[in-house]
Jmol script that loads the backbone (N, CA, C; Angstrom):
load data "model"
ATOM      1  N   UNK A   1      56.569  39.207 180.876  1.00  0.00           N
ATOM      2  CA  UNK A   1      56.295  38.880 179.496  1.00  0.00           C
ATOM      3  C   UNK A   1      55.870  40.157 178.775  1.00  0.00           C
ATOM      4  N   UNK A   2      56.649  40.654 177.849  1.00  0.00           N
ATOM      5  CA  UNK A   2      56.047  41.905 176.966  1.00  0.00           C
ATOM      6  C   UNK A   2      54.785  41.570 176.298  1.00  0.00           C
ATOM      7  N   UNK A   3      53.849  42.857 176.463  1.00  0.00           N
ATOM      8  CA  UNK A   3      52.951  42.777 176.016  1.00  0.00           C
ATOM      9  C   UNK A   3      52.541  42.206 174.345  1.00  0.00           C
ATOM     10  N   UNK A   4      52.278  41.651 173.541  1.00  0.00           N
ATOM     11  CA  UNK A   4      52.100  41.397 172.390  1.00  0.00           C
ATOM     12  C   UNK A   4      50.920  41.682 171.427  1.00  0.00           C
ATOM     13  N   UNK A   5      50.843  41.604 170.228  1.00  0.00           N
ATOM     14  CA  UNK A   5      49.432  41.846 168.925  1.00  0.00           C
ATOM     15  C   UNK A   5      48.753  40.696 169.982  1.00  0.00           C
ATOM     16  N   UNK A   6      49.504  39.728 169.641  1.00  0.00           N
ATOM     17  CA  UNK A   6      48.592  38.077 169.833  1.00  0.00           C
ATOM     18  C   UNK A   6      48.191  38.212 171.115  1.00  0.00           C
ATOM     19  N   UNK A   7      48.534  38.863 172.397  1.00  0.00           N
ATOM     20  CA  UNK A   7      47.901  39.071 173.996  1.00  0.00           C
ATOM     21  C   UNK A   7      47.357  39.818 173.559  1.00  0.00           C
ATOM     22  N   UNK A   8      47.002  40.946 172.974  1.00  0.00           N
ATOM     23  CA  UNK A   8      45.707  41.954 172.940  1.00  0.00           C
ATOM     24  C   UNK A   8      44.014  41.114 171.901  1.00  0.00           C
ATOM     25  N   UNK A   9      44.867  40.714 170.967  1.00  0.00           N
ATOM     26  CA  UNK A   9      43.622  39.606 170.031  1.00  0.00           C
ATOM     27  C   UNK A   9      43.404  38.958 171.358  1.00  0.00           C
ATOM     28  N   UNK A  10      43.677  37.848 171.918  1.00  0.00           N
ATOM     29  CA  UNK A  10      43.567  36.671 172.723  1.00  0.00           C
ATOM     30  C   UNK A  10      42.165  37.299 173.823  1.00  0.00           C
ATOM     31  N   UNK A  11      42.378  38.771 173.774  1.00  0.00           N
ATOM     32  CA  UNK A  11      41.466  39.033 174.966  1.00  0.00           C
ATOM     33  C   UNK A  11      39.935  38.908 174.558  1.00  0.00           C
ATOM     34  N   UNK A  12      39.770  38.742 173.087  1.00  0.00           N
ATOM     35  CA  UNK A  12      38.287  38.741 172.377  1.00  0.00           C
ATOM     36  C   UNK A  12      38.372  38.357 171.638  1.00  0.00           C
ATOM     37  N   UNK A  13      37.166  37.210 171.110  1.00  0.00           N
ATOM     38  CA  UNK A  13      36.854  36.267 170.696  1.00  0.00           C
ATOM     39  C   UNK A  13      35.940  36.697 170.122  1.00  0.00           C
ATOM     40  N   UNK A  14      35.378  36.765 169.098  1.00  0.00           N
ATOM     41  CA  UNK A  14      34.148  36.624 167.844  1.00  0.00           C
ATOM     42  C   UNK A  14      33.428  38.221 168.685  1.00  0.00           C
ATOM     43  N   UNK A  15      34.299  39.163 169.064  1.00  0.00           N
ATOM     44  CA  UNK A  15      33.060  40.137 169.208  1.00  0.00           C
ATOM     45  C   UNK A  15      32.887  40.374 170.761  1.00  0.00           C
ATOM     46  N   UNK A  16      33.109  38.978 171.691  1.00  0.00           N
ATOM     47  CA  UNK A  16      33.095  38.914 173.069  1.00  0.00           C
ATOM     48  C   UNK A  16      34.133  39.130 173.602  1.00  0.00           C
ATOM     49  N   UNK A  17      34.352  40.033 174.912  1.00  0.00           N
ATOM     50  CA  UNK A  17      35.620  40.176 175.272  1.00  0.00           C
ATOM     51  C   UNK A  17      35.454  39.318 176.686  1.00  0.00           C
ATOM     52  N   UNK A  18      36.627  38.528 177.022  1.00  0.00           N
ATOM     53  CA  UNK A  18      36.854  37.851 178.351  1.00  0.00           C
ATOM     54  C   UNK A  18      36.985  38.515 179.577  1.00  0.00           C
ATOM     55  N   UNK A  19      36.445  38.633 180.437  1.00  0.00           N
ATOM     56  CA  UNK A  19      36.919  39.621 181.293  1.00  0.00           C
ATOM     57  C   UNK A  19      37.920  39.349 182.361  1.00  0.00           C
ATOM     58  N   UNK A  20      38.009  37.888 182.430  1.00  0.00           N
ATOM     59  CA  UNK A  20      39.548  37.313 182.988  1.00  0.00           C
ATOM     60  C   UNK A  20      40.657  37.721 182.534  1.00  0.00           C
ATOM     61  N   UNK A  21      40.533  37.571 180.898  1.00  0.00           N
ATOM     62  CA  UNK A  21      42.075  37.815 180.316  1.00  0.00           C
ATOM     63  C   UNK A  21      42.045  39.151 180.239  1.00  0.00           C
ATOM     64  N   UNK A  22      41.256  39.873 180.001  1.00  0.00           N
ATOM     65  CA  UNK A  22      41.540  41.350 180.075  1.00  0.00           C
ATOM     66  C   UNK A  22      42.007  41.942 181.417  1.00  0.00           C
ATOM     67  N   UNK A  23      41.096  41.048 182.515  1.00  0.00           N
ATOM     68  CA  UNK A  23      41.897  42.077 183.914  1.00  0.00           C
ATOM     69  C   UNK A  23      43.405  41.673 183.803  1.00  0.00           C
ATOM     70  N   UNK A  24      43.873  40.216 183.875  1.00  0.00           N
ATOM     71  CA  UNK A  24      45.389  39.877 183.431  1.00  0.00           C
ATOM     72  C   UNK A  24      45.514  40.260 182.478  1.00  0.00           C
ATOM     73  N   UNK A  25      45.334  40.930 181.380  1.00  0.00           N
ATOM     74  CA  UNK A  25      46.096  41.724 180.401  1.00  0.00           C
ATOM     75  C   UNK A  25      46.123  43.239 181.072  1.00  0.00           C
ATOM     76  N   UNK A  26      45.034  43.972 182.118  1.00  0.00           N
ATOM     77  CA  UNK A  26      45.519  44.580 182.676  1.00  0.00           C
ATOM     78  C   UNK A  26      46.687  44.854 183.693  1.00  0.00           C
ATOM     79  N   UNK A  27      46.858  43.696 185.072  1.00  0.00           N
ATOM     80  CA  UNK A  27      47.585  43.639 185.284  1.00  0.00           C
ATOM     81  C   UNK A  27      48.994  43.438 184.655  1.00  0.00           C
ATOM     82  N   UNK A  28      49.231  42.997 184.167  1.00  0.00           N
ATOM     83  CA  UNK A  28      50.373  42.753 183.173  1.00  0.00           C
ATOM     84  C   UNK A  28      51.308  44.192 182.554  1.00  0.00           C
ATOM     85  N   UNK A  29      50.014  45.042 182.175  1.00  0.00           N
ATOM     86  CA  UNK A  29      50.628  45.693 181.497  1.00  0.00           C
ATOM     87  C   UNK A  29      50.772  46.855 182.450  1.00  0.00           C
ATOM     88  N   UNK A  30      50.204  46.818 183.555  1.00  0.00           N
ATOM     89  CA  UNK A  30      50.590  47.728 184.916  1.00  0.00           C
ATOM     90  C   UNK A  30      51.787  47.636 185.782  1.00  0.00           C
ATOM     91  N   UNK A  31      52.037  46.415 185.520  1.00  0.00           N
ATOM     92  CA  UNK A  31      52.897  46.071 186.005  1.00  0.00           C
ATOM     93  C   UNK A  31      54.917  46.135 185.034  1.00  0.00           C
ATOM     94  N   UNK A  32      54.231  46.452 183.940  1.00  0.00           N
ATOM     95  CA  UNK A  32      55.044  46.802 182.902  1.00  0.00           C
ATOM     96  C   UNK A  32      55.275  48.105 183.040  1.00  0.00           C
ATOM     97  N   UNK A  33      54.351  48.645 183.396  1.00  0.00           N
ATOM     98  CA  UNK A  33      54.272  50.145 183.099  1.00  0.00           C
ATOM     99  C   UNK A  33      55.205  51.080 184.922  1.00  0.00           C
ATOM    100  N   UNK A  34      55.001  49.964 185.620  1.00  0.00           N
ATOM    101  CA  UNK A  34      55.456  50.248 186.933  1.00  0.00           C
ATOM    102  C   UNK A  34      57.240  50.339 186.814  1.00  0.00           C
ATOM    103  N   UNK A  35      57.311  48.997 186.242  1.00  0.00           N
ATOM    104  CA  UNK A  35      58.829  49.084 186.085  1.00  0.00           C
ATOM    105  C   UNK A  35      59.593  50.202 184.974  1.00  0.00           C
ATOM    106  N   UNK A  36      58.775  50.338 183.991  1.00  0.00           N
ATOM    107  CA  UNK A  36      59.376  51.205 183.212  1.00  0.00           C
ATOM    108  C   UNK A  36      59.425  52.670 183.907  1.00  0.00           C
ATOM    109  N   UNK A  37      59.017  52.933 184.213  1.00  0.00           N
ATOM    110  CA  UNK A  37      58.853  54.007 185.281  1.00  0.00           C
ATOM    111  C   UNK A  37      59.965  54.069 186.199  1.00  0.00           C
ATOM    112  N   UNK A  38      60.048  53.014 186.878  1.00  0.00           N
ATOM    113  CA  UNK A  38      61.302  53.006 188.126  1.00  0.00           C
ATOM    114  C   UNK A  38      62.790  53.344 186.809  1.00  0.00           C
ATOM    115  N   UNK A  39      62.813  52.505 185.382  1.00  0.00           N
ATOM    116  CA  UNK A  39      63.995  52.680 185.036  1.00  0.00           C
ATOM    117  C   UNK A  39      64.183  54.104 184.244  1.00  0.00           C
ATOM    118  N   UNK A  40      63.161  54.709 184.085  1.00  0.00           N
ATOM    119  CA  UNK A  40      63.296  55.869 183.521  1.00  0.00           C
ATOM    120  C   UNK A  40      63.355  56.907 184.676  1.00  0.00           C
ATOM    121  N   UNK A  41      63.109  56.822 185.866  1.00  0.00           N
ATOM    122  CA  UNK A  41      63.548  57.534 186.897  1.00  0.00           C
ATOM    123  C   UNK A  41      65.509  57.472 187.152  1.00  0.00           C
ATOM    124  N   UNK A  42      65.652  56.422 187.151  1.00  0.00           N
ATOM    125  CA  UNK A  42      67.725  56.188 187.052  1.00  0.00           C
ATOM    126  C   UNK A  42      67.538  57.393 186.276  1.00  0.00           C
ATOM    127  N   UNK A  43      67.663  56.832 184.579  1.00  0.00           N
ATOM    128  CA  UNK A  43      67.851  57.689 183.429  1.00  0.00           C
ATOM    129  C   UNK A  43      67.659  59.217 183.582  1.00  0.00           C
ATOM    130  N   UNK A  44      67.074  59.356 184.312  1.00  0.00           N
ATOM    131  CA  UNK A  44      66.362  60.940 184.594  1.00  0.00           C
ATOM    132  C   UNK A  44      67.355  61.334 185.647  1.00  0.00           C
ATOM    133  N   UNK A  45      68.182  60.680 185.952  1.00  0.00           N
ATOM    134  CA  UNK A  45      68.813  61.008 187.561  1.00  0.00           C
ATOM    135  C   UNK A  45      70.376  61.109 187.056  1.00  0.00           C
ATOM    136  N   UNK A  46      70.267  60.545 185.833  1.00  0.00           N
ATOM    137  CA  UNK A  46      71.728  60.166 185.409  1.00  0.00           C
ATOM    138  C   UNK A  46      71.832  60.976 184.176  1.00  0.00           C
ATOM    139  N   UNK A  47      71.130  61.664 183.696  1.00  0.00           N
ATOM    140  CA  UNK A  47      70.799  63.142 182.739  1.00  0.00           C
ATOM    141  C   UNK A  47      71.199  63.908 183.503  1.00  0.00           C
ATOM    142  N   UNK A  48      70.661  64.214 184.914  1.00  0.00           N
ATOM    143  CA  UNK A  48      70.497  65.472 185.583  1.00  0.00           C
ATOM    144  C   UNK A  48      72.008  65.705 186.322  1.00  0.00           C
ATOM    145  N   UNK A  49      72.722  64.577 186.645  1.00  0.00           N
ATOM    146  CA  UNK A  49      73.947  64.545 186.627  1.00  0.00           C
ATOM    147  C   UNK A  49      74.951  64.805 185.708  1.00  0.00           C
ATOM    148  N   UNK A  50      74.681  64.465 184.081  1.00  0.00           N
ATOM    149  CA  UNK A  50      75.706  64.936 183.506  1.00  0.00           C
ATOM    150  C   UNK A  50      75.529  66.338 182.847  1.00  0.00           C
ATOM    151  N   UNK A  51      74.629  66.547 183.351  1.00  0.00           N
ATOM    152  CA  UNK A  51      74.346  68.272 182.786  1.00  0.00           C
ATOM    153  C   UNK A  51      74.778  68.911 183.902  1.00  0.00           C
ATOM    154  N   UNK A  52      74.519  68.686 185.323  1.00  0.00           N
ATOM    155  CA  UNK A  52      75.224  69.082 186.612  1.00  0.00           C
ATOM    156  C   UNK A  52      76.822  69.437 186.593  1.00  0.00           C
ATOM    157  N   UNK A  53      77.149  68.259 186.354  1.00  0.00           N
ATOM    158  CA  UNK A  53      78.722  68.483 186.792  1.00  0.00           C
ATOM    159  C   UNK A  53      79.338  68.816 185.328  1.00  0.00           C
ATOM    160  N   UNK A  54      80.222  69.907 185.981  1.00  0.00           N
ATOM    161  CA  UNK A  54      80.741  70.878 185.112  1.00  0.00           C
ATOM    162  C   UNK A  54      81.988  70.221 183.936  1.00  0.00           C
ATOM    163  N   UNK A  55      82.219  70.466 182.711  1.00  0.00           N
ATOM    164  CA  UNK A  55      82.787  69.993 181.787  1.00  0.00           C
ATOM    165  C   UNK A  55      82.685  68.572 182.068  1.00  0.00           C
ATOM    166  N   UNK A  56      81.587  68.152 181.990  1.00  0.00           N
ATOM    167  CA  UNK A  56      80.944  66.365 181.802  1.00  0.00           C
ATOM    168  C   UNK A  56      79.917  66.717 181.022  1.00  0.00           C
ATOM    169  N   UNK A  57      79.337  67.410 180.552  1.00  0.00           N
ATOM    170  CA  UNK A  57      78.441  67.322 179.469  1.00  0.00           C
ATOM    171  C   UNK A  57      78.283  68.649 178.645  1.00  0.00           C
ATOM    172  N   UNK A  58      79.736  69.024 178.338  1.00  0.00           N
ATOM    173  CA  UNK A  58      79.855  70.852 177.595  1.00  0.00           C
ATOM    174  C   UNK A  58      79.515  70.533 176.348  1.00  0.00           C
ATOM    175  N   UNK A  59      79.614  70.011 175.536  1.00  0.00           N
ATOM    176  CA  UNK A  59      79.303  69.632 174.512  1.00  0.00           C
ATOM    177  C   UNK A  59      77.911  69.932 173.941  1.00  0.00           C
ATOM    178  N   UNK A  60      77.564  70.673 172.590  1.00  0.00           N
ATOM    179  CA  UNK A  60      76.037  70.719 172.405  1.00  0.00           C
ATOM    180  C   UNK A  60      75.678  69.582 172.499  1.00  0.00           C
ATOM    181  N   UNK A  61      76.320  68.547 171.590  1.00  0.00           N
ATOM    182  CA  UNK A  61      75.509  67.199 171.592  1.00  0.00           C
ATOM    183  C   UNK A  61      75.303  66.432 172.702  1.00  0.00           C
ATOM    184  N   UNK A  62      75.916  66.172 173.670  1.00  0.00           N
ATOM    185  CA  UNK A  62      75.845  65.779 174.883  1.00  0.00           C
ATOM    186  C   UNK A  62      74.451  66.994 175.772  1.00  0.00           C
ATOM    187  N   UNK A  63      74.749  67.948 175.380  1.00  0.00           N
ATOM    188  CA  UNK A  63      73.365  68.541 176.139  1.00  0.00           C
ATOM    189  C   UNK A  63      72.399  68.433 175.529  1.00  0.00           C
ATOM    190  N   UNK A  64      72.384  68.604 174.208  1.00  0.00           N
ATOM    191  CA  UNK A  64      70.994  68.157 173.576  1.00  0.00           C
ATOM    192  C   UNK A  64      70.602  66.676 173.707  1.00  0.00           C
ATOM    193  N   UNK A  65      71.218  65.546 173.664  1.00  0.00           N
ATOM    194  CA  UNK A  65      71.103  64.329 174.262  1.00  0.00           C
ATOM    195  C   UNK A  65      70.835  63.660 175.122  1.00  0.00           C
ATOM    196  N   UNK A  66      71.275  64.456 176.438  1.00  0.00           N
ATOM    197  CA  UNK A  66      70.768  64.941 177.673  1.00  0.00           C
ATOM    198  C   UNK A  66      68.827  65.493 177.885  1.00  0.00           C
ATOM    199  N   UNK A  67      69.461  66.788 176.824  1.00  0.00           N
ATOM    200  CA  UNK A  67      67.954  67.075 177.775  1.00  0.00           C
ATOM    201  C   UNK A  67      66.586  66.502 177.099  1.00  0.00           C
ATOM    202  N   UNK A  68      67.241  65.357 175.650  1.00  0.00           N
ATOM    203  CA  UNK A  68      65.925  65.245 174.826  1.00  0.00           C
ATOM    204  C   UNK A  68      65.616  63.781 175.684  1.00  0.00           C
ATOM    205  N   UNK A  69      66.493  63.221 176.700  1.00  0.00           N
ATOM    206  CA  UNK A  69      66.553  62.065 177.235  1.00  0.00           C
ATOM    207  C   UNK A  69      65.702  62.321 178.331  1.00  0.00           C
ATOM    208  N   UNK A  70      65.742  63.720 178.736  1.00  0.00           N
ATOM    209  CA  UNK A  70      65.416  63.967 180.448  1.00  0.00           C
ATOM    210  C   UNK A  70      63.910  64.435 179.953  1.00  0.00           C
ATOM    211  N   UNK A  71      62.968  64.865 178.570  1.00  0.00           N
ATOM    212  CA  UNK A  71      61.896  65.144 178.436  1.00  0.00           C
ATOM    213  C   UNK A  71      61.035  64.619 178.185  1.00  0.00           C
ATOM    214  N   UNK A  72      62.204  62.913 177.293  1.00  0.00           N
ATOM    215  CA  UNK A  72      61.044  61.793 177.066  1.00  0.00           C
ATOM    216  C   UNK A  72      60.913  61.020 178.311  1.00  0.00           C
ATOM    217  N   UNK A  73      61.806  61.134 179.333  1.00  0.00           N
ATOM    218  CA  UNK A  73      61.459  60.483 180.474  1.00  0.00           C
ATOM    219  C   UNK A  73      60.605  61.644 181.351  1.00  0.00           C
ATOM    220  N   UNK A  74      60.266  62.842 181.494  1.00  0.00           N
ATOM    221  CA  UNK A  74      58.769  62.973 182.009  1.00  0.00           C
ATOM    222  C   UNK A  74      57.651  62.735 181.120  1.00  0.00           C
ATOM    223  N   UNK A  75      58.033  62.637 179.747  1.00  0.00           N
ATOM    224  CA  UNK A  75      56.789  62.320 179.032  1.00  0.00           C
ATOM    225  C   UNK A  75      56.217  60.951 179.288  1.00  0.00           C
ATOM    226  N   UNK A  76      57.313  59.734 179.748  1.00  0.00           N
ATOM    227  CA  UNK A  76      57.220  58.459 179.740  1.00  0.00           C
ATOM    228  C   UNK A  76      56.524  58.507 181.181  1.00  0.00           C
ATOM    229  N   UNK A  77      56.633  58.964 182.238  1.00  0.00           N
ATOM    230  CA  UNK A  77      56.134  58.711 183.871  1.00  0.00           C
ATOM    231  C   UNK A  77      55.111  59.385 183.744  1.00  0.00           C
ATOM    232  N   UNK A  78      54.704  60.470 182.927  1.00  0.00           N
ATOM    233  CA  UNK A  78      53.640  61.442 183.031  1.00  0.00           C
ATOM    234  C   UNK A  78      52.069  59.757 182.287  1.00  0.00           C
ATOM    235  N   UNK A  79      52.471  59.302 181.105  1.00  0.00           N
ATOM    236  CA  UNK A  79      52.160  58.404 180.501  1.00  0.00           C
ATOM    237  C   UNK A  79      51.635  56.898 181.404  1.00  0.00           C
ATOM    238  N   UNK A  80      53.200  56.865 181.880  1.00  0.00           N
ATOM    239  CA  UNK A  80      52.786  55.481 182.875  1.00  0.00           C
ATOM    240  C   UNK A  80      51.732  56.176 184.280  1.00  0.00           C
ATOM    241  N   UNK A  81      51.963  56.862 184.289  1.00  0.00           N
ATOM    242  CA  UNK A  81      51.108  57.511 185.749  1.00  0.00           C
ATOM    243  C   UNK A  81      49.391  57.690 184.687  1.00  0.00           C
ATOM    244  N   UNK A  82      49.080  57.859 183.996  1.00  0.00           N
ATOM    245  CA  UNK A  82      47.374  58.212 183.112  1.00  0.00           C
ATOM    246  C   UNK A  82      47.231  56.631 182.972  1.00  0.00           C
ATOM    247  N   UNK A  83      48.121  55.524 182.719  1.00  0.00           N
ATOM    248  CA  UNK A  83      47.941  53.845 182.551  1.00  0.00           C
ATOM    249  C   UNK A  83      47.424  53.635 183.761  1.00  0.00           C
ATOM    250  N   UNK A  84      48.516  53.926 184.764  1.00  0.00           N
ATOM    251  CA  UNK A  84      48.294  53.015 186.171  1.00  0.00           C
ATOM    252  C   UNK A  84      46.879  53.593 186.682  1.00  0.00           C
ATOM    253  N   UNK A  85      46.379  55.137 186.376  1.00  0.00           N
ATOM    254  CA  UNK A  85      45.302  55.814 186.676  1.00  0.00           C
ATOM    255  C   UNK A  85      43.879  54.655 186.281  1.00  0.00           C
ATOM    256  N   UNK A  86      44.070  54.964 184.721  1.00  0.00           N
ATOM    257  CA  UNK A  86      43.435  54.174 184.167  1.00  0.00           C
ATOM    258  C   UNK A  86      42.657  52.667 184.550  1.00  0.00           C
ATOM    259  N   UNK A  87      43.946  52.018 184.644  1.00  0.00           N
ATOM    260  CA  UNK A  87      43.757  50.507 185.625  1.00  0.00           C
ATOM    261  C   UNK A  87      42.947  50.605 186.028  1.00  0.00           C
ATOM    262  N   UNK A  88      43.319  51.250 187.205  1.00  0.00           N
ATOM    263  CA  UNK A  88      42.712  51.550 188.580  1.00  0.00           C
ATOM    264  C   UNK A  88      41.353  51.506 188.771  1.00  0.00           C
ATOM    265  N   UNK A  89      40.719  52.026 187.176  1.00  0.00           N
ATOM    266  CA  UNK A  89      39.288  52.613 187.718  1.00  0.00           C
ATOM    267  C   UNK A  89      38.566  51.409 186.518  1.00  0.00           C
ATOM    268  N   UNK A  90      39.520  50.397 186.095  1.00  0.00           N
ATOM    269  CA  UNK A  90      38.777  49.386 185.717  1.00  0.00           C
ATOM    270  C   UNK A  90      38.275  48.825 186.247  1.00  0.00           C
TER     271      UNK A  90
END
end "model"
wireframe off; spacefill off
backbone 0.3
color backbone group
C-alpha cells in the first residue's frame, strides 16, 4: 500500500502520537523503501549496460539519459539506505 497524507495524519490524533500505527507506518514504509531499492538496482544495471556496449548508447541524449538515470539511482539507494538506518534505531 503506498504510503499516503491520510497514513501519516492517521498516526496522531489531537497532539498524541500512536505508537502502534507509527511502528506500522514504519514498517510499511521500510518495506517500501526495500523494494524500491532492489528496482533501482535493475535500472542501474541496465544504464551501465547501455553505456557499455558500444554504438548502443552513442548518442548525447542517450548518454546523458543514461547517466542522469544511473545518479538518481545512487542518490535513491544512498536515501533508502539513511530510511532503513533510521528505522532501525526507532
Amino acid at each position: 500500500m503506498p504510503i499516503t497524507i491520510e497514513c501519516v495524519r492517521s498516526t496522531s490524533v489531537d497532539g498524541i502520537i500512536n505508537g502502534v500505527e507509527v511502528q506500522g507506518f514504519i514498517n510499511d514504509f521500510s518495506s517500501q523503501t526495500k523494494n524500491q531499492i532492489a528496482l533501482v538496482s535493475v535500472s542501474m544495471a541496465l544504464d551501465i549496460v547501455i553505456l557499455a556496449i558500444p554504438d548502443l548508447g552513442t548518442t548525447t541524449i542517450a548518454q546523458t539519459l543514461c547517466s542522469c538515470s544511473f545518479l538518481l539511482g545512487v542518490g535513491c539507494i544512498f536515501t533508502g539506505t539513511m530510511v532503513q538506518h533510521f528505522c532501525e534505531r526507532m
